[in-house]
C-alpha positions in Angstrom: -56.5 -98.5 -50.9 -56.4 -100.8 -53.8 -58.2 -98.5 -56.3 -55.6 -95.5 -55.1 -52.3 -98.3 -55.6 -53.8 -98.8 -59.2 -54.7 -94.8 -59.9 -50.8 -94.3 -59.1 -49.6 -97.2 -60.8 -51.5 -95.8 -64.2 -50.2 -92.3 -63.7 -46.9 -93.4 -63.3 -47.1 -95.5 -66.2 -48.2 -92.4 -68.1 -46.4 -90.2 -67.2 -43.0 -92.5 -67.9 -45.0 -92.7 -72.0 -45.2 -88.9 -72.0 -41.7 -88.9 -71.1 -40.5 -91.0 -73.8 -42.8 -88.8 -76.2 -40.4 -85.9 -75.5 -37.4 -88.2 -74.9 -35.3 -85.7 -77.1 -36.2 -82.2 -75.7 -35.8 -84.2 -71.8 -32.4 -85.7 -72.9 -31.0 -82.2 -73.8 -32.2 -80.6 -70.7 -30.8 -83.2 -68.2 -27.4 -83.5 -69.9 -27.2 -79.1 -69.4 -27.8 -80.0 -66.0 -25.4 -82.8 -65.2 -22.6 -80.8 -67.1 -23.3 -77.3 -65.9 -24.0 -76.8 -62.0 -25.7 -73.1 -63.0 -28.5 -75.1 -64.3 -28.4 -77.8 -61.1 -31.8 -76.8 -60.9 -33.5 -78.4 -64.1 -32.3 -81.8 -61.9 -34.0 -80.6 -58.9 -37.4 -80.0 -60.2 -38.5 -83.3 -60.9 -37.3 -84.1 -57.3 -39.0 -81.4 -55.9 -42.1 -82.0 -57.5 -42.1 -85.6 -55.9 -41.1 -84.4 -52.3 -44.0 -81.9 -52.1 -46.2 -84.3 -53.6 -45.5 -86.9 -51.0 -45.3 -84.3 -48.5 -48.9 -82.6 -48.9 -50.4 -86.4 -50.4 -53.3 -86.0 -48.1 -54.4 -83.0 -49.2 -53.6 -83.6 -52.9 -55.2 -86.8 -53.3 -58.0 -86.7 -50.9 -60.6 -86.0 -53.3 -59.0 -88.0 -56.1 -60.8 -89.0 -58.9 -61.1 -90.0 -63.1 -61.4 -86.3 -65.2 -61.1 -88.0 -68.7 -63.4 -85.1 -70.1 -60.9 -83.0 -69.4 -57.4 -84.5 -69.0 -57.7 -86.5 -72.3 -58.3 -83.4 -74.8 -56.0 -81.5 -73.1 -53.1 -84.1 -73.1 -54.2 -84.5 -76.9 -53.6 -80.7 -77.8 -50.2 -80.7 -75.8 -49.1 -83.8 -78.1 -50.7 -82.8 -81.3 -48.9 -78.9 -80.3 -45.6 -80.3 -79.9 -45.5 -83.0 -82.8 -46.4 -80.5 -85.1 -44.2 -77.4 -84.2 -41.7 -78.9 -81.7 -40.2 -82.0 -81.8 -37.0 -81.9 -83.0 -33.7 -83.6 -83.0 -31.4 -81.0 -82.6 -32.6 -79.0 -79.8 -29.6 -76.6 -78.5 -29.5 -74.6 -74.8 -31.2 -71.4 -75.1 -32.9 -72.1 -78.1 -36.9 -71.2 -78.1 -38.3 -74.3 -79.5 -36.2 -76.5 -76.9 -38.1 -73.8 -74.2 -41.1 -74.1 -75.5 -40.9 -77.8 -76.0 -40.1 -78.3 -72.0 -42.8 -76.1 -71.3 -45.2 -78.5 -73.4 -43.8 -81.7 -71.3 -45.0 -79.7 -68.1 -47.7 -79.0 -69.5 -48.7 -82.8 -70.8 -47.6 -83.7 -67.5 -50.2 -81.5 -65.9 -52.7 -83.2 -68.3 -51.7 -86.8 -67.4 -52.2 -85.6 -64.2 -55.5 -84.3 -63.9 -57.0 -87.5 -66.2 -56.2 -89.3 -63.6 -56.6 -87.8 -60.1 -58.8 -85.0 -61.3 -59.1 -80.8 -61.7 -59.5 -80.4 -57.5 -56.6 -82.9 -57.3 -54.5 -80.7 -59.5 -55.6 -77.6 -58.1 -54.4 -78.9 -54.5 -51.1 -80.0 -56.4 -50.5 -76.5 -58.1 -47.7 -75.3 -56.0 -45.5 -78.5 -56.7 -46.4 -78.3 -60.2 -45.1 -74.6 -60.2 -41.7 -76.5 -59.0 -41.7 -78.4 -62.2 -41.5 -75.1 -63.8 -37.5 -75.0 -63.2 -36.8 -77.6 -65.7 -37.4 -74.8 -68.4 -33.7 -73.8 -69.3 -32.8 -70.0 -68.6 -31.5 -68.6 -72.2 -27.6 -68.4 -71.9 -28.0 -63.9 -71.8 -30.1 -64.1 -69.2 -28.2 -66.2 -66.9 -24.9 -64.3 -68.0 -27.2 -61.0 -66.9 -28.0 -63.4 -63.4 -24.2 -64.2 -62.9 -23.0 -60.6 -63.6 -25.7 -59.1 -60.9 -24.1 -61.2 -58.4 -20.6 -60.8 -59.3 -21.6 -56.7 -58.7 -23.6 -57.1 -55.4 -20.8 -59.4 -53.8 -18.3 -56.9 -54.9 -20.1 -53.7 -53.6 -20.8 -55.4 -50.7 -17.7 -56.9 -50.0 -15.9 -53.1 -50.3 -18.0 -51.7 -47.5 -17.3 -54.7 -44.8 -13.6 -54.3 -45.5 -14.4 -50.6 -44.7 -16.1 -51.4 -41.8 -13.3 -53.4 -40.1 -10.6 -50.7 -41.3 -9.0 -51.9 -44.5 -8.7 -49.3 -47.3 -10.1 -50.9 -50.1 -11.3 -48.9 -53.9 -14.0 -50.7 -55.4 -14.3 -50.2 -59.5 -17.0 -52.4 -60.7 -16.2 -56.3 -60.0 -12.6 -54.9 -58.8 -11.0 -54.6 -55.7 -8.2 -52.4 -55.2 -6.0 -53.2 -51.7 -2.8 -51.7 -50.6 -0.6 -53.7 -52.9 -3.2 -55.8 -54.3 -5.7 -55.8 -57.1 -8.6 -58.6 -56.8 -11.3 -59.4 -59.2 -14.9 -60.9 -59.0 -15.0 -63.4 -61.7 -17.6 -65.3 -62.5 -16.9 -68.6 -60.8 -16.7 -66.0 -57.7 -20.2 -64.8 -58.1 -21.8 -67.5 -55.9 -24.1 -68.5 -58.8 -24.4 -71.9 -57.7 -24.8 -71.5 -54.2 -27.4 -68.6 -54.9 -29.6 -71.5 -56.8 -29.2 -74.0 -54.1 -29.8 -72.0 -51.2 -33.0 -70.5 -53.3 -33.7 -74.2 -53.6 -33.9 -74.7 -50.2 -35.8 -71.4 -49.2 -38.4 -72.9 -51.4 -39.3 -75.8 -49.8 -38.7 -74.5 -46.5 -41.5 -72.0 -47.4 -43.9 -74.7 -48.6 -43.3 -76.8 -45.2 -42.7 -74.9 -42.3 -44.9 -71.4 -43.6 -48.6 -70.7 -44.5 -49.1 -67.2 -45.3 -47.8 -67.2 -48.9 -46.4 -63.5 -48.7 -44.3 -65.1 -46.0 -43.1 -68.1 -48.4 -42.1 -64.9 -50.9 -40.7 -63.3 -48.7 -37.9 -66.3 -47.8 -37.2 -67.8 -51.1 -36.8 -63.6 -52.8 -34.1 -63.2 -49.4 -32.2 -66.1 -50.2 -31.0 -63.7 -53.1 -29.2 -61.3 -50.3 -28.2 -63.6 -48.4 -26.1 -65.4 -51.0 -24.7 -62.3 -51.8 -23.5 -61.4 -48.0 -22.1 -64.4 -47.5 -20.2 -64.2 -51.3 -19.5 -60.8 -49.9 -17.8 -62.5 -46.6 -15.7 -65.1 -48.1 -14.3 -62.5 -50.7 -13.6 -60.2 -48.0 -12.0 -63.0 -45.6 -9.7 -64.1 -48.6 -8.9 -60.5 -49.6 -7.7 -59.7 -46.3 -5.4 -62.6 -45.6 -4.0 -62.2 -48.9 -2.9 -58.6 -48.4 -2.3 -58.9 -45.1 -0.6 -62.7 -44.6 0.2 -64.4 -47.7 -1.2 -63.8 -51.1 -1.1 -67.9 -51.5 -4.8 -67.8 -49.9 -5.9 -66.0 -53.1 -5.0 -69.6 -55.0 -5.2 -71.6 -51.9 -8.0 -74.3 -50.4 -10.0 -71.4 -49.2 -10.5 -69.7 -52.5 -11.3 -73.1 -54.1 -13.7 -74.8 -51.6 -14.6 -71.4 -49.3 -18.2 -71.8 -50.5 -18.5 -75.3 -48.8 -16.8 -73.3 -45.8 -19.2 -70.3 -45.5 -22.5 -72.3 -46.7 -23.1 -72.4 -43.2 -23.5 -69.0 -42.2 -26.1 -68.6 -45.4 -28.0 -71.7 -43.9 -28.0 -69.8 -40.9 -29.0 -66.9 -41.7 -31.8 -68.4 -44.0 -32.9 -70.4 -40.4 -33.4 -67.4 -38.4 -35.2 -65.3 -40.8 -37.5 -68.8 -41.1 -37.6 -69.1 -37.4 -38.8 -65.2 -37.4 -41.3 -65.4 -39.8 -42.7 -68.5 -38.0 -43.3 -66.3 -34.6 -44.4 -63.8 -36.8 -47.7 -66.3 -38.4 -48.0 -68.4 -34.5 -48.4 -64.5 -32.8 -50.6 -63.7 -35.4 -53.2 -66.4 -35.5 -53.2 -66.5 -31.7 -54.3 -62.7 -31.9 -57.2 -63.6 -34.5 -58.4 -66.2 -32.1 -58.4 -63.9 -28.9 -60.0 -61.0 -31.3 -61.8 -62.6 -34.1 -62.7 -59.8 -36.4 -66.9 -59.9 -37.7 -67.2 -57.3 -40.4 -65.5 -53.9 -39.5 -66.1 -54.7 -35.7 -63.4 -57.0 -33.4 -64.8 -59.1 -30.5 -62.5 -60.2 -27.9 -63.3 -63.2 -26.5 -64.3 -64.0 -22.8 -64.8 -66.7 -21.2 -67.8 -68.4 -20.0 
């Protein structure tokens, strides 16, 4: 227990040295998260990382152990990589070398990691390091390509449930066209944020409650939809009432704050398709053990 207190206290001191090595890339990173909520994640990786960590710490560190073969030269080339090509002082967002100089922090990270709990240690850690991998900041086009998808799926989808409940809507691109009233998806309406969050979610939700890894793809890639639906339903709740009430709920507290109000159904929804996929694994592993399969031939078991 003593040598294990001592291992962590050494990575943890090494892994605070790498960070101050890459102090500058790091500080530009964090402050694009803090001041822009479409890049929230960046913040959450690092916490991530820790939670599954501490989460799967008996399989990770169970066969902990010294790899300075391995870990040191590794770590070295990382360092000596970004001192020569990419350390900078003016990094900016969406520029390659700040990319490529987060990617090298993960990647020293990773190094630090494996001097000093070892390759097995770090191949039991991979998924959580694969976390980590968010802290890389999406070039501005891309995320503007991210946003615009959105801002066209909630629209689209937000025409056909006003169809379905019997309101004549016209849908042109992001546009909504009511009797007497033209609506727009902007951007801020895209459900960006709450897309990244709820993905956020689905991913460690796959990691703790799921095993089959199609499975865990299968949740995070629907959190994707499921943003978009319930997008879809808050546009079409506020497009309604303001054709149909008062158009002061298309500037109101409901147009502000109505993704805090329909969060919930997405959590929901998110729930039940985990709860599914659970029965789905439990009724399949209870069928391998009443027919385990040898070769190309299944046994069922009888008993004694």
């Amino acid at each position: 227990m003593q040598k294990m207190q001592t291992r962590h206290l050494f990575a943890a001191t090494l892994t605070l040295v790498v960070l101050a090595l890459f102090w500058p890339a790091f500080k530009v990173v964090a402050t694009l998260g803090l001041r822009d909520s479409s890049y929230a994640q960046i913040l959450a990786a690092p916490l991530l990382l820790i939670f599954l960590m501490y989460w799967d710490r008996g399989r990770i560190f169970r066969e902990a152990r010294w790899n300075l073969s391995l870990g040191i030269p590794a770590l070295s080339v990382v360092l000596a990589g970004y001192f020569i090509f990419l350390r900078s002082q003016s990094y900016s967002n969406g520029n390659v070398r700040l990319i490529l100089a987060v990617g090298a922090l993960i990647l020293a990270w990773m190094s630090a990691f494996i001097v000093c709990y070892g390759l097995q240690s770090f191949v039991a850690a991979w998924f959580p390091f694969c976390c980590l991998s968010l802290m890389i900041p999406v070039p501005g086009p891309f995320m503007d390509r991210l946003t615009a998808g959105l801002q066209r799926g909630s629209a689209a989808a937000a025409s056909q449930m006003l169809r379905l409940v019997g309101v004549p809507v016209f849908a042109q691109g992001t546009k909504l066209l009511l009797p007497g009233l033209e609506i727009e998806v902007a951007p801020e309406c895209s459900g960006i944020r709450s897309c990244l969050a709820l993905a956020l979610v689905g991913l460690v939700a796959s990691r703790v409650y799921l095993r089959n890894g199609c499975n865990r793809f299968l949740l995070v890639v629907s959190t994707f939809p499921i943003a978009i639906l319930k997008n879809a339903i808050r546009i079409s709740v506020i497009a309604s009432l303001g054709a149909y009430v008062n158009r002061a709920f298309l500037f109101g507290p409901i147009h502000r704050y109505g993704g805090l109000v329909f969060t919930p159904l997405a959590v929901v929804l998110l729930v039940l398709l985990l709860l599914a996929l659970q029965k789905s694994e439990t009724w399949i592993m209870a069928r391998r053990r009443s027919h385990p399969v040898i070769g190309e031939r299944t046994v069922a078991t009888t008993a004694p």
